[in-house]
TORBA-268573 format. One record per residue (C-alpha): x, y, z. Coordinates in steps of 0.05 Angstrom, whole numbers, padded with zeros to 5 digits, always signed. Layout:
XYZ
...
***
This chain:
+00060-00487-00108
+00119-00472-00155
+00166-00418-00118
+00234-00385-00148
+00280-00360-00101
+00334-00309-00122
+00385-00302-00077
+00425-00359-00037
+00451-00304+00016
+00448-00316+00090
+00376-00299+00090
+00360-00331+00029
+00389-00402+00057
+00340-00383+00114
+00280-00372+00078
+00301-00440+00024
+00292-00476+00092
+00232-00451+00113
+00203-00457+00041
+00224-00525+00030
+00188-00552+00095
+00120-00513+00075
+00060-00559+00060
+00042-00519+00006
+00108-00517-00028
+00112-00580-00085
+00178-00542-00106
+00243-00494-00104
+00283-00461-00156
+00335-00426-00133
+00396-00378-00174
+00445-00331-00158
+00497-00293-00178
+00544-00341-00159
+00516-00415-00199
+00562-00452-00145
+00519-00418-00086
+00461-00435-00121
+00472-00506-00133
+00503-00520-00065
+00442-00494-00041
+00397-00530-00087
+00433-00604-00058
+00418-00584+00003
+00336-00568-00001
+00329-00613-00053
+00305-00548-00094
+00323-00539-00170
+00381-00491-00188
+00360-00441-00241
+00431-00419-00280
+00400-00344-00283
+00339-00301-00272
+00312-00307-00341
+00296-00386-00318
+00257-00358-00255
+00218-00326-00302
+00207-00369-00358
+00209-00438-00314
+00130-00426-00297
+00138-00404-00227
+00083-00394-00182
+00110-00340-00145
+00181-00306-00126
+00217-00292-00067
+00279-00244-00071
+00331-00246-00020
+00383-00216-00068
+00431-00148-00056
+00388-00091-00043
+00404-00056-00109
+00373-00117-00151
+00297-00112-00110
+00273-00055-00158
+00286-00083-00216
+00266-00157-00197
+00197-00135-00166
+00187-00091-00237
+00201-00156-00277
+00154-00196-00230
+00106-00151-00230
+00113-00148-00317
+00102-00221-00307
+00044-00229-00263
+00071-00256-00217
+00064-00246-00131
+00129-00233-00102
+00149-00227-00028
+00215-00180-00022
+00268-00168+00032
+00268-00092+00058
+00280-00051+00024
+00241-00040-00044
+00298-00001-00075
+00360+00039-00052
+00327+00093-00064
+00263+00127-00061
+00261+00146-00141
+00277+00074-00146
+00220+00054-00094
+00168+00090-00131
+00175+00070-00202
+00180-00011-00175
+00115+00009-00142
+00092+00049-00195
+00096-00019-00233
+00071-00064-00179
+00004-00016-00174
-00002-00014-00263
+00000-00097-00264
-00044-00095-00200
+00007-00153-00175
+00018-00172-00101
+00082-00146-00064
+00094-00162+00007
+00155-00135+00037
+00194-00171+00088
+00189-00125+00152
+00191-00189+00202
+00183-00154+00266
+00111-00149+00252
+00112-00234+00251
+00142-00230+00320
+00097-00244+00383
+00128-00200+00430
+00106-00141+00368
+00047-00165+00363
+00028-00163+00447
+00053-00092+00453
+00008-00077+00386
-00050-00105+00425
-00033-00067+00495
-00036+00000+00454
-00099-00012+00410
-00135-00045+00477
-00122+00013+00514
-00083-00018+00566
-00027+00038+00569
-00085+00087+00566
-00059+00148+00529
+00007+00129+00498
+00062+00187+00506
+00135+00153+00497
+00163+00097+00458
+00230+00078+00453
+00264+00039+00400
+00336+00011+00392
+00365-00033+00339
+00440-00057+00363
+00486-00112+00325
+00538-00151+00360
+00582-00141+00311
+00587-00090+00249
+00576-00118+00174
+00626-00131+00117
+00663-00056+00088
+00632-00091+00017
+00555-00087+00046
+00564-00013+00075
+00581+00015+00010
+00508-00026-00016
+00473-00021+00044
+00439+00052+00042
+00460+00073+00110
+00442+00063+00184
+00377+00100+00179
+00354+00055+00113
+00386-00003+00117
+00384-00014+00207
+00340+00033+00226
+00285+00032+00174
+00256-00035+00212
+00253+00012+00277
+00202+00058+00228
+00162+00011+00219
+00156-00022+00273
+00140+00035+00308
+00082+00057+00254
+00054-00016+00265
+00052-00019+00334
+00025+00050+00347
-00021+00058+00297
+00012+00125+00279
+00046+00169+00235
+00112+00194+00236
+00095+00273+00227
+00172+00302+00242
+00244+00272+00251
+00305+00303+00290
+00365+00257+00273
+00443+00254+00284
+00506+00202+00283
+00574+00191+00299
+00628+00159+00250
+00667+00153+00310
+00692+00069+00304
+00713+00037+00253
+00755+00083+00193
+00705+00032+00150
+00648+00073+00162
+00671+00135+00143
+00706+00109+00078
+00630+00080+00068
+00599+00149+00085
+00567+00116+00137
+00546+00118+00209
+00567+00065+00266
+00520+00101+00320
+00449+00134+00300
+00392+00176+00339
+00331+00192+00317
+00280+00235+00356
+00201+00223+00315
+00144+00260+00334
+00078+00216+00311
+00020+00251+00287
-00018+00250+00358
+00037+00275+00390
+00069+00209+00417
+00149+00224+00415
+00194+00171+00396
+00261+00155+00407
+00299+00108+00359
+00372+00089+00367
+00420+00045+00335
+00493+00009+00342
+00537-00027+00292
+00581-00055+00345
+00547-00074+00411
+00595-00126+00443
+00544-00153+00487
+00498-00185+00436
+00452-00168+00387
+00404-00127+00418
+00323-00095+00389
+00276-00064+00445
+00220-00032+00451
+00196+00014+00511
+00112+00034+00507
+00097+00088+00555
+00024+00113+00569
-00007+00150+00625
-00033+00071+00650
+00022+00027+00638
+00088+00009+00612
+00105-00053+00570
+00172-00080+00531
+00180-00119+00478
+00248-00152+00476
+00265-00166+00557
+00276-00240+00564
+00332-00282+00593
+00372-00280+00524
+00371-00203+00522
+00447-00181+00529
+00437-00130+00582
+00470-00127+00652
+00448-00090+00716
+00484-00056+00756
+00432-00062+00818
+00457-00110+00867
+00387-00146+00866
+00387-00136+00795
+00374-00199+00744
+00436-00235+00717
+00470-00232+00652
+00441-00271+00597
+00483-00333+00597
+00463-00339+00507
+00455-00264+00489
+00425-00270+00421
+00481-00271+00369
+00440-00233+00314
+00379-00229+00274
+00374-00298+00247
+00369-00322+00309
+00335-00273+00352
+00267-00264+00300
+00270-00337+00267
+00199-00356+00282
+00176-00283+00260
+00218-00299+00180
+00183-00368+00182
+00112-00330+00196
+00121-00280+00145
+00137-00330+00091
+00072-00376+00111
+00032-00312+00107
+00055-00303+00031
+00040-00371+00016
-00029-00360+00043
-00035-00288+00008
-00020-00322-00060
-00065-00375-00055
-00120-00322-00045
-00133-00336+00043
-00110-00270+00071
-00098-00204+00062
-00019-00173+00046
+00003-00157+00114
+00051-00113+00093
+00049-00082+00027
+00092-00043-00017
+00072+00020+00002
+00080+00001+00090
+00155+00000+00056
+00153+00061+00032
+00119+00100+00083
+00187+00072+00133
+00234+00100+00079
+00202+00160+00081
+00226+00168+00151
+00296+00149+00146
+00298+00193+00078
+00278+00248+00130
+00324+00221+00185
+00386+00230+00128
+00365+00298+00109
+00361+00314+00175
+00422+00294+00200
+00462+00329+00134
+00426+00393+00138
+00420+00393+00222
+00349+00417+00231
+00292+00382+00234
+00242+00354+00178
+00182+00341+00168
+00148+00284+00126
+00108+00326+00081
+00180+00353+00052
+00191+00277+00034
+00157+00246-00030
+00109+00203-00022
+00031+00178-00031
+00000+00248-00011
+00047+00272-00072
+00017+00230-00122
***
């Protein structure tokens, strides 16, 4: 299998590595907006650099992968789609959601595969607390709770691209929490603080988010999130039912302290950040695609799971400008069509 990459990022080095060990995977061509990026990256996978997109395109790919900035991804997955070809995108599908429906609009018209890049669902711990709820372990699930925290904040250059806390941080709490439950997000309650760094509110951005959800059975959710959590990068998840509690996210590398005096001790490696915390979940996700082009599985996570999680941080925005709640049905969408 012939795959073009586009985008030799910190994630896109990532997923170059996991590519270029796949079985399935004769070969790599890789671009970017920087050709030095590209090529250093290239050397390193023993992948092909590609001076532009056009080659990606034209070079008879099998498949795409885009890892580039997020206000490329509607644009790329239209031309992919134009093309033929299956493409497996980073979250999210646009900056937008005008942008997120016409690159879906397009997807659904060349009836082209898009899987989007939502790794939590890849990651075991996830996928247990999935199986507790469907099983009916926790009996009648009433409470989840969600958090999202970063060691440290990103770059002032990706706030002003990033969307904001709710789509660009946040948005993988959505989903997760759609996945795992089974449910859907029927209302939103949201606020936020600007209260750090002067770099967020030059961005028009959030450091500190809260979200409250109320799922279609009632379940009520609670979904925060940090830029700057000094203790390490930190994603939970809480599952309360009338039967029995689980988490997803307690181990020894989770950078949390108690204060009880036979409490457990400090994680001597908190996680540093994403990369390192959910890398067997990225390397799943990208073996699924390989196995979804070549025709042995279903997508696991299609363009519209994306869009149904930027429905709720669309709401979580308006609801946090306007101060009142929101529900979903006031946010475009599927049932709109």
């Amino acid at each position: 299998m012939r795959i073009g990459l586009i985008g030799a990022g910190r994630i896109g080095t990532f997923h170059a590595a996991t590519l270029s060990r796949h079985r399935e995977v004769g070969s790599l061509i890789i671009t970017d907006v920087d050709p030095v990026r590209a090529h250093d990256l290239s050397d390193r996978f023993g992948a092909t650099a590609a001076p532009g997109v056009d080659e990606i395109f034209t070079w008879g790919v099998d498949a795409v992968v885009i890892t580039a900035a997020t206000a490329a991804h509607g644009e790329l997955i239209g031309r992919a789609a134009r093309s033929g070809l299956p493409v497996f995108c980073e979250k999210p599908v646009a900056v937008d959601l005008p942008g997120t429906l016409a690159a879906l609009a397009e997807v659904n018209a060349a009836g082209t595969i898009l899987q989007m890049g939502f790794q939590r669902r890849f990651d075991v711990g996830y996928a247990a607390a999935r199986e507790a709820v469907r099983s009916g372990r926790l009996g009648r699930l009433h409470t989840i709770r969600a958090l999202t925290s970063d060691q440290t904040p990103p770059p002032a250059e990706y706030l002003a691209v990033s969307g904001g806390i709710y789509r660009d941080s946040l948005i993988h709490d959505f989903d997760i929490v759609r996945w795992v439950s089974g449910r859907e997000v029927f209302e939103v309650y949201a606020t936020g603080s600007d209260a750090g760094s002067s770099m967020f509110r030059a961005a028009g951005d959030l450091d500190t988010a809260a979200a409250v959800l109320t799922l279609d059975d009632g379940t009520l959710v609670t979904a925060t999130a940090a830029r700057a959590n000094g203790a390490g990068y930190d994603v939970r998840m809480e599952l309360s039912g009338e039967l029995d509690t689980v988490a997803v996210g307690l181990d020894d590398r989770t950078p949390i302290a108690s204060t009880e005096p036979a409490g457990p001790p400090p994680a001597d490696k908190p996680w540093p950040g994403f990369l390192e915390r959910f890398a067997p979940a990225y390397e799943a996700e990208l073996a699924a695609f390989v196995e979804v082009v070549r025709g042995e599985r279903a997508n696991p996570c299609d363009g519209r799971e994306a869009l149904q999680a930027l429905r709720v941080a669309e709401a979580c925005e308006l609801s946090r400008r306007e101060r009142r709640p929101v529900y979903l049905a006031e946010i475009p969408g599927p049932a709109h069509d």
